[in-house]
C-alpha positions in Angstrom: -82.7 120.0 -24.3 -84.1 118.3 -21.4 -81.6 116.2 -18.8 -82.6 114.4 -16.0 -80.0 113.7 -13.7 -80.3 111.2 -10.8 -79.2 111.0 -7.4 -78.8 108.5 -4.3 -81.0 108.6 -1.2 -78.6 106.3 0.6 -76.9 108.1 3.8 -75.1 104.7 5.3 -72.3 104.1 4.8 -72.1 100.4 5.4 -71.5 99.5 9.1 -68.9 102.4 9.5 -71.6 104.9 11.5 -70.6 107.2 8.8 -72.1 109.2 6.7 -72.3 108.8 2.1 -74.5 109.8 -0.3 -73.8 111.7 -3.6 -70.7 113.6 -4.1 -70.9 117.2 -4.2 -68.5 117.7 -7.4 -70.1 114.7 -8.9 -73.1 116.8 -8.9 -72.1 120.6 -9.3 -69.8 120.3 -11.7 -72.3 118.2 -14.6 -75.3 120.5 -13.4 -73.7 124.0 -13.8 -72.2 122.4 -17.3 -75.4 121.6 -18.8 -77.2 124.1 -17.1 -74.7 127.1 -18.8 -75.3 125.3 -22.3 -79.0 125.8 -21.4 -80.0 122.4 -20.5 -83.6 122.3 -18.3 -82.3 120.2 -15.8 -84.9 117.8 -13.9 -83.6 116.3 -10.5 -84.9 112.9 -8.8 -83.5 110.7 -6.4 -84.7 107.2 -5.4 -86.4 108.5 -2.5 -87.2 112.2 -3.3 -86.8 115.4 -1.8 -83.1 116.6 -0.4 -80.5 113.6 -1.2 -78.0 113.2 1.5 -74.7 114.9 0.8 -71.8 112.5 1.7 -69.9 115.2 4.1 -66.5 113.9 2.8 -67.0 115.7 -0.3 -68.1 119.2 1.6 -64.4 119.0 3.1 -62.2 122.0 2.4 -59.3 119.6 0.2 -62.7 118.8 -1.5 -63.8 122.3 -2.8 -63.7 123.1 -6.5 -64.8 126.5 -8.6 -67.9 124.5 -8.9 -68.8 123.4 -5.3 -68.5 127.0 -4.6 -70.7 128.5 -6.9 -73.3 125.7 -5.9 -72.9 127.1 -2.2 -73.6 130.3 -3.5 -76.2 129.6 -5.8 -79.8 129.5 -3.5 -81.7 128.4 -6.6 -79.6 125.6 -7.2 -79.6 124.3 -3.5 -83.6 124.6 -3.8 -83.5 122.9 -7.2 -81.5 119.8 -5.2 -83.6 120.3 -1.7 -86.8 119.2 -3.6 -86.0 116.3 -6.1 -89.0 114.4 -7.2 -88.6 110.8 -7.0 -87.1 108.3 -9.1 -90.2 106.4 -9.9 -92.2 109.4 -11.3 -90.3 110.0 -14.1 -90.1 108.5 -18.1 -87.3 108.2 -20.2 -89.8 109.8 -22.7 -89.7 113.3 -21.1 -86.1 113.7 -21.8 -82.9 113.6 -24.0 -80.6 112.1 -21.8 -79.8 111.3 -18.2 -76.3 112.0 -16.3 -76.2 109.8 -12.9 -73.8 111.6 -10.4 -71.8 109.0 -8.1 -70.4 109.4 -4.3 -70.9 106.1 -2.8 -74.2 105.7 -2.1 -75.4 104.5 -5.4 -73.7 101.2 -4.4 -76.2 100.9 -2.0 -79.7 101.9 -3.6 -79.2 102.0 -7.3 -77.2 99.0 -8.0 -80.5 96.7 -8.2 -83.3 99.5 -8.0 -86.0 98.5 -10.9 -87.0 102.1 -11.6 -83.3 102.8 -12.4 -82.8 99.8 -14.3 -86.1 100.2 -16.7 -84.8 104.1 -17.1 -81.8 103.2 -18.1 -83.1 100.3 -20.8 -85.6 102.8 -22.1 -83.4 105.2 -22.9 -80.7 103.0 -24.6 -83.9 101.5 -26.9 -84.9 105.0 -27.4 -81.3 105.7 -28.9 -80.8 108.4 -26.1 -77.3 108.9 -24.1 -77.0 107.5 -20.1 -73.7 109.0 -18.4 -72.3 108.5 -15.2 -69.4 109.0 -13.0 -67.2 107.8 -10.1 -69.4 105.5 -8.7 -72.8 106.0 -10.8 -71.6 103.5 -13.3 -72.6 101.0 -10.6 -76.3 101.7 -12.5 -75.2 100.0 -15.7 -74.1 96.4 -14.3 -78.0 94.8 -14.0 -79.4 96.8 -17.2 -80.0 94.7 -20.0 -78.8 95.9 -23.8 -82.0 95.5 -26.3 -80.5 91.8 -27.8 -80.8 90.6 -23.8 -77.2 91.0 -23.3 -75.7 92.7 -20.2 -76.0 96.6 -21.2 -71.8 96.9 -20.5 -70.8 93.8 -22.0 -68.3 94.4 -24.8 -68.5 98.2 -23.9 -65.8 100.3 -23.0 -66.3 101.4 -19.4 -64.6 103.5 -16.5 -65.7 104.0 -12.7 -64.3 104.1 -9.5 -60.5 102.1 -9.4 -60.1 99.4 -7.0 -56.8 101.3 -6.3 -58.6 104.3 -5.9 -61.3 102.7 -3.3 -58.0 101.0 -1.8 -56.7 105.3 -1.4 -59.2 106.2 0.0 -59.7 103.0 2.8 -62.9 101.6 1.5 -62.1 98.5 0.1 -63.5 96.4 2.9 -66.4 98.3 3.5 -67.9 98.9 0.1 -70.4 95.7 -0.9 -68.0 95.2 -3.8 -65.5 96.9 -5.9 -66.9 98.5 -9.0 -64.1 97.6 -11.4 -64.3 94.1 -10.3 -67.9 94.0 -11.0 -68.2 95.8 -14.7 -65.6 93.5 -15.7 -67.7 90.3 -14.5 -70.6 91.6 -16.4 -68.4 92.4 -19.5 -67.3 95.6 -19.7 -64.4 96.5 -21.3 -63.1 98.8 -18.6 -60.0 101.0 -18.5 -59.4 103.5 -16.4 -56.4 106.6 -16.3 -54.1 107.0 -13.2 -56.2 107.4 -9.7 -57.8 111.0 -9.4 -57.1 112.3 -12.9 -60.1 112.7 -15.1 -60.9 110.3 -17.6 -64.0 109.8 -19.6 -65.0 107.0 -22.0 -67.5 106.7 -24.4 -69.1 104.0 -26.0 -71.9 104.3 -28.2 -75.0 105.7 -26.0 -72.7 105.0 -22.9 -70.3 107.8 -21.4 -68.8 106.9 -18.1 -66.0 108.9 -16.0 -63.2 107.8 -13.6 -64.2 109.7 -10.5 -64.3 113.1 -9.3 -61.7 114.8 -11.7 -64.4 113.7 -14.3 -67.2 114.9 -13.7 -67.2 117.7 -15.5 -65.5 116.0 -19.0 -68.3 114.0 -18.8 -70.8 116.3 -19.0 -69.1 117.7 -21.8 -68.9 114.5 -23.7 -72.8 114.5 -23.0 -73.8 117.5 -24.5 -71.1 116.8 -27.6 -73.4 113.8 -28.2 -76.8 115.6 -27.6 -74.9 118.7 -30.2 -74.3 116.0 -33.0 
């Protein structure tokens, strides 16, 4: 069972000064549950090499069983420190690929072409794409195999507006995710803000936010075990 799983290389976080980039649950939690069900894992980011962590999600409040073990684990952080990039790799190579969010796919995976010809070739390839939090955002300019946008009709999740609204980003983010799957679409639904909820949709498996990363994982390799 080979997985890809892709990451941002975006560090800005708009015109804050602040720091984004993946988010560290969004990442530990999918990689240690496919990696424990014997997954090979391959890593790439849109740039390559170390993806930038967003700091937020290296807060104390922030820490899960996960997170830790990732701090622990010096094979892991080497794994992540040397991603290859985005562009090198073919939807050929693998059995599925799991996008982790944080916010800085907004920023460099929304439109990215490598991303969006990944994504198409795996759907025609009948092979699963999952994402979470704010990874979804890699769905909205993929195009399904009749030439239809890849969400519409498809039930979806991401990031709330209410939870972007919790967490003061409204006005800063270049738009709101939910808005945007719905205007290309998607059927999306989502649970109450920062509880973990995962929906899937043929070769589609999307989760809420944080709380899901790890369900949707699990929903991945269900799908890879049928």
């Amino acid at each position: 069972m080979n997985i890809l799983m892709v990451l941002t290389s975006h560090e800005e976080l708009g015109d804050t000064g602040e720091k984004t980039g993946f988010w560290l649950e969004e990442f530990a939690a999918p990689y240690y549950r496919l990696l424990d069900a014997g997954a090979n894992i391959t890593l790439v980011s849109v740039k390559g090499g170390q993806p930038p962590l967003d700091p937020k999600s290296d807060s104390d409040d922030a820490q899960t069983d996960d997170t830790q073990r990732f701090k622990n684990d010096e094979s892991a952080q080497a794994h992540l420190a040397n991603t290859a990039t985005l562009s090198s790799v073919s939807a050929d190579e693998f059995d599925a690929v799991f996008y982790p969010g944080g916010h800085g796919p907004l920023w460099d995976l929304t439109n990215n072409a490598d991303s969006i010809a990944l994504i198409e070739s795996f759907i025609a390839a009948n092979k699963p794409v999952a994402s979470v939090c704010h990874a979804p955002v890699v769905l909205l300019n993929a195009t399904a195999p009749n030439g239809d946008a890849l969400v519409k009709g498809k039930q979806v999740t991401g990031f709330s507006n209410s939870e972007e609204e919790g967490v003061g980003l409204t006005d800063v983010v270049p738009f709101l995710l939910e808005d945007a799957l719905k205007a290309k679409g998607g059927q999306y639904q989502k649970s109450d803000d920062w509880q973990s909820y995962v929906l899937e949709d043929g070769l589609i498996i999307t989760g809420q936010n944080p709380a899901s990363s790890a369900a949707a994982a699990e929903a991945l390799l269900e799908k890879l075990n049928k």
